[in-house]
C-alpha positions, -999 to 999 in steps of 0.1 A, spaced: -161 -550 641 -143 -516 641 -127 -501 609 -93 -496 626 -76 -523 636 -67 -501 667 -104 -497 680 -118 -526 708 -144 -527 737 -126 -527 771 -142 -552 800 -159 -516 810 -179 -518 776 -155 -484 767 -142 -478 732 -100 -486 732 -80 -467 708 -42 -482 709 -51 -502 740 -62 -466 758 -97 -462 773 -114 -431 752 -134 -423 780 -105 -419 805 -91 -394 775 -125 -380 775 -120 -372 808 -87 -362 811 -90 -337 780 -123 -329 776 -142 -328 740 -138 -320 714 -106 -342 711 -82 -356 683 -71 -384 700 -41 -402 675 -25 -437 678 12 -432 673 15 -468 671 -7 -475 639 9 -446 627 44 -459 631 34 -489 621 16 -476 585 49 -460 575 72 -490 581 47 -512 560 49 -490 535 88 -482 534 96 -516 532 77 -524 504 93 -498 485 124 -508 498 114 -548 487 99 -535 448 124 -508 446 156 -525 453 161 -500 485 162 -473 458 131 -451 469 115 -428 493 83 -427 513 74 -388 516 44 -386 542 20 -358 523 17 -336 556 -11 -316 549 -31 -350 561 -23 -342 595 9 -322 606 25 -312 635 59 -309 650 52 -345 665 41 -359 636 74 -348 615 96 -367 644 79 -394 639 87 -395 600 120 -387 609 125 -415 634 110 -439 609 131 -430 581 102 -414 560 107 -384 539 77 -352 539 55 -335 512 49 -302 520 23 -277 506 33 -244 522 50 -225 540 35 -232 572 41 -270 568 78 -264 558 86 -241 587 72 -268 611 91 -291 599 122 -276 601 111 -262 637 108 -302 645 144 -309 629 133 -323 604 159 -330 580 152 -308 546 169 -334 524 143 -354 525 113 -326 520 97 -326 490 81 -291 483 45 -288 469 20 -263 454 6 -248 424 12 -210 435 40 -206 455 50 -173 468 88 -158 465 89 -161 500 78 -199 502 104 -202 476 134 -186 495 127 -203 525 128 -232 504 158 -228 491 177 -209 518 169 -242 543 180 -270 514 148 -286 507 158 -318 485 131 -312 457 110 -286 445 80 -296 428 73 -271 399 41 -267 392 39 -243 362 65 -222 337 62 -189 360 75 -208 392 101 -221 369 114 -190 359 110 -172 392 127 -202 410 159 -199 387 158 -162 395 157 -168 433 183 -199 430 210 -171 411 208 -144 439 209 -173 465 236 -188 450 219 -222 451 207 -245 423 177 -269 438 167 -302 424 132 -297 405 106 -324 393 81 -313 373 42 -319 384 30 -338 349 -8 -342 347 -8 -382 334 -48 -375 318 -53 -402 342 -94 -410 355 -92 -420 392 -128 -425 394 -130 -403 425 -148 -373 439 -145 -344 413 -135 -324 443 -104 -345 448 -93 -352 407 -56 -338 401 -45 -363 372 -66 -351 343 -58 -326 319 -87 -299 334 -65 -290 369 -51 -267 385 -21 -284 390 10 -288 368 20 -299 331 -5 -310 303 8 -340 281 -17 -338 257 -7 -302 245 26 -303 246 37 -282 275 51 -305 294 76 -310 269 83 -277 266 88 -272 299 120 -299 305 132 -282 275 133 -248 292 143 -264 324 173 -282 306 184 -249 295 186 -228 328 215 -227 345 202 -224 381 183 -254 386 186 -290 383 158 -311 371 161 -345 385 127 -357 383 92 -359 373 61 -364 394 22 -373 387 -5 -379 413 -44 -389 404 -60 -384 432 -69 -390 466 -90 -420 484 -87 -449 450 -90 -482 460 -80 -492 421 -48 -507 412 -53 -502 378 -53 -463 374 -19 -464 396 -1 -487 373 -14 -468 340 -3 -435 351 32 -449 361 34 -463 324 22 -429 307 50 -412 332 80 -436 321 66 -436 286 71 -397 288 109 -404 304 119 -423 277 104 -396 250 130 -367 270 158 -396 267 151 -401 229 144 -363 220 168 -344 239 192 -367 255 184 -360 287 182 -385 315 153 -381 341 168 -399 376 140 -393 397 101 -405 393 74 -394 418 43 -414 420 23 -397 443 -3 -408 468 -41 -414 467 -43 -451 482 -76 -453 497 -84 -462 532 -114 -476 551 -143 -452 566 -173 -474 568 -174 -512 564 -186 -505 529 -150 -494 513 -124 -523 505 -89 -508 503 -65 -527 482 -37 -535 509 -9 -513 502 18 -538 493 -5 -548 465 -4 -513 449 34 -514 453 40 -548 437 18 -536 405 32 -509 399 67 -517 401 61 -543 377 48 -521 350 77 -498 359 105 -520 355 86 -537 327 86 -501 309 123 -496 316 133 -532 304 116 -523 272 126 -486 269 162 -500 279 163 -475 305 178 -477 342 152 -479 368 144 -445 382 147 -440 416 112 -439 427 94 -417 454 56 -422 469 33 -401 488 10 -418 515 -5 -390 532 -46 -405 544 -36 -440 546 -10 -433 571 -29 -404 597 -67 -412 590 -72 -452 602 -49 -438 634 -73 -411 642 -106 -404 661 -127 -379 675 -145 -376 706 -170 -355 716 -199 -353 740 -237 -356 734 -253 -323 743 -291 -330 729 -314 -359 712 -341 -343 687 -364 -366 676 -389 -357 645 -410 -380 644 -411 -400 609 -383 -378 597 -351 -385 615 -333 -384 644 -310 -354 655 -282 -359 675 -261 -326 686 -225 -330 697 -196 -305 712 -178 -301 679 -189 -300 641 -178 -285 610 -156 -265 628 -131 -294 632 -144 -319 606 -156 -299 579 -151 -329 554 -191 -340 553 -199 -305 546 -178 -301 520 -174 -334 503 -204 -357 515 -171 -382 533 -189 -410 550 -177 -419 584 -184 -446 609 -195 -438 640 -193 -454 679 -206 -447 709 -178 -451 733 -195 -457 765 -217 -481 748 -192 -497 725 -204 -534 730 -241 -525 729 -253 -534 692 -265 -508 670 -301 -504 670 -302 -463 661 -301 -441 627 -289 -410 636 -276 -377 617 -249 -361 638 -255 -326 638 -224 -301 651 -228 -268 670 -226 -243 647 -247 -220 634 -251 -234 601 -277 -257 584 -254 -282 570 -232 -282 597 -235 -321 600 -207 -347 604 -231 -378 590 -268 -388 582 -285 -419 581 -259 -428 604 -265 -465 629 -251 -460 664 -263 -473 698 -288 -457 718 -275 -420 724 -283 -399 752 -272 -369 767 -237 -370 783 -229 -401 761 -192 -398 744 -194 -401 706 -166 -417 686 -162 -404 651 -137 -428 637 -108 -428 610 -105 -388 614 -66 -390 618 -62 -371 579 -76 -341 570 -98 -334 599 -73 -313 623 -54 -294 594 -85 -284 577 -97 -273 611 -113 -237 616 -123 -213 637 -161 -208 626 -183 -193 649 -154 -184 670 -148 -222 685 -112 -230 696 -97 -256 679 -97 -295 703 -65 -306 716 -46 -339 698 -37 -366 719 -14 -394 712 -13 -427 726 12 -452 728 19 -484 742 -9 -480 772 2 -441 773 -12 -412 759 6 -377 759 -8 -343 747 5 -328 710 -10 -299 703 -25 -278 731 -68 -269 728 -72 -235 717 -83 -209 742 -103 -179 742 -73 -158 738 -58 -174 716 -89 -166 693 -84 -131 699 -48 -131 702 -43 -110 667 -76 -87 672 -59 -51 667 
């Protein structure tokens, strides 16, 4: 019925995230709210660790990719569950270390680093640094000599790999910002220059496609083009690569219309073709790192906001404004993301409406969904925007002025608050 295995219908007819009645949260919180089940969440990241503990021989590592949805709570949890982090910035490293997280298992992201992201980096022992370009190179082995460290590097490789996904959300193919062509060459050149300097150590390489791919097949080229490219440094310059990151990108479910491959399928695939490559190549098996980012946060996640007004055009459509909007899920605006909606107090009434959700904003296109079927809405009615666990809270603003919702967590009949609602001062707070 639901798109999260998470979501029922109480005997009250209420929406139940994690066995937790939303409109009791609703309640207790107020709406906007980010309401997360650290159940599912928990139980994404053991499903996926150990299948690459079954494919991999034990010899791997789950990095959640925290710009999905991060917070000090959410790093615990990795750490608890014996899952490593991607980090993009600054911000997401220093939260993670804030949450003990241990840096070891941090992998450290981004196609424009500043020196300062860099020495934090380095000062707190992050376990690999993901160069994106030859500038960050060179500047990295210049910060690594007056720290007196010398990091482990990967090297971000563009594969020329077609996901088939939203242009917006492309990072394999050889027009991207991100990282090392193999088509001209530079990539090559880069280990070279990297096998030189003295003040870091490159133990790895690392490729990702892109983001919500619910193909097998563009996973298991990219890890052939990727070992193919391993065993071309072995042959050329003697020089063994340990370490192969395969990225994330494993798509999820929104709307009953998507079919996600279940994620031990991906894993079983690929690690064919990459032990297949290395038996042929006669090359010891990497050890091999993933990472799930959306298919770990966005199936625990929903929203819920109240119903503030009905507009109906007649022959056109059907307006529905809510408490929230682009503000905290900018994704339709921005991408055209198609999401499944509920309404929670009604959640066992069938679905005889076509709504577009509009937010609060002052904006046009400040929509969450159109042509969108829901049950009868009317003013006061709680609103369930589901699967917004990834990508919904960190790309959050403060358009208009609107404090960002609180995040809840629930677990095992309990819910607990992780990150306090915004208030009016804290939208002010660093007004000179």
């Amino acid at each position: 019925m639901f798109v999260s295995e998470n979501l029922a219908v109480n005997e009250k007819g209420n929406l139940t995230i994690g066995g937790v009645d939303t409109i009791e949260l609703a309640k207790t919180y107020k709406t906007p709210l980010y309401v997360m089940d650290e159940g599912l969440i928990r139980q994404h990241c053991r499903s996926f660790k150990e299948s690459i503990d079954k494919y991999y021989n034990g010899r791997g590592l789950v990095c959640y990719a925290s710009k999905a949805f991060c917070c000090k709570q959410m790093c615990r949890i990795m750490n608890e569950e014996g899952i490593g982090l991607d980090v993009v910035s600054q911000g997401e490293l220093y939260t993670a270390i804030n949450a003990g997280f241990p840096t070891a298992n941090i992998c450290f992201h981004g196609n424009n680093k500043t020196d300062d992201e860099l020495t934090l980096a380095l000062a707190h022992g992050v376990g690999r640094i993901i160069v994106d370009n030859i500038y960050e190179l060179h500047r990295l082995d210049e910060l690594a000599q007056k720290l007196h460290k010398k990091p482990n590097i990967m090297f971000r490789i563009k594969p020329g790999i077609d996901a088939h996904t939203h242009d917006f959300v492309k990072t394999g193919q050889i027009d991207s910002k991100f990282g090392f062509a193999l088509e001209t060459g530079e990539a090559m050149e880069a280990v070279k220059e990297a096998v030189a300097l003295e003040n870091v150590n490159l133990s790895g390489l690392h490729c990702h496609i892109g983001s919500q791919i619910f193909d097998i097949d563009p996973f298991v080229l990219a890890a052939e083009v990727m070992l193919d490219f391993i065993a071309k440094i072995k042959s050329e310059l003697g020089y063994e690569i340990k370490e192969l990151n395969l990225g994330g990108g494993f798509g999820i479910k929104y709307t009953n219309d998507d079919s996600p491959v279940p994620y031990d399928r991906y894993m079983e695939k690929v690690s064919e073709a990459v032990k297949a490559k290395c038996k042929a190549y006669d090359m010891e098996l990497p050890y091999i790192l993933i990472e799930p980012g959306r298919s770990i946060a966005a199936p625990a996640g929903i929203t819920l906001y109240t119903v503030g007004g009905v507009k109906n055009i007649p022959n056109i459509r059907t307006y529905v404004s809510i408490d929230g909007g682009m503000g905290d899920n900018p994704r339709y605006a921005l991408y055209k993301s198609k999401y499944d909606i509920v309404c929670a107090n009604k959640a066992g009434e069938p679905k005889t409406e076509t709504v577009t959700v509009a937010g609060k904003c002052c904006e046009s296109g400040d929509l969450i969904g159109e042509g969108m079927p829901v049950q009868k809405l009317e003013v006061g009615d709680t609103l369930a925007v589901l699967a917004t666990g990834a990508y919904n809270y960190s790309m959050a603003s403060n358009y208009n002025r609107i404090p960002r919702p609180a995040v809840v967590m629930v677990h095992h009949g309990k819910h607990k608050l992780v990150i306090k609602r915004e208030s009016l001062d804290d939208i002010i707070r660093n007004d000179l």
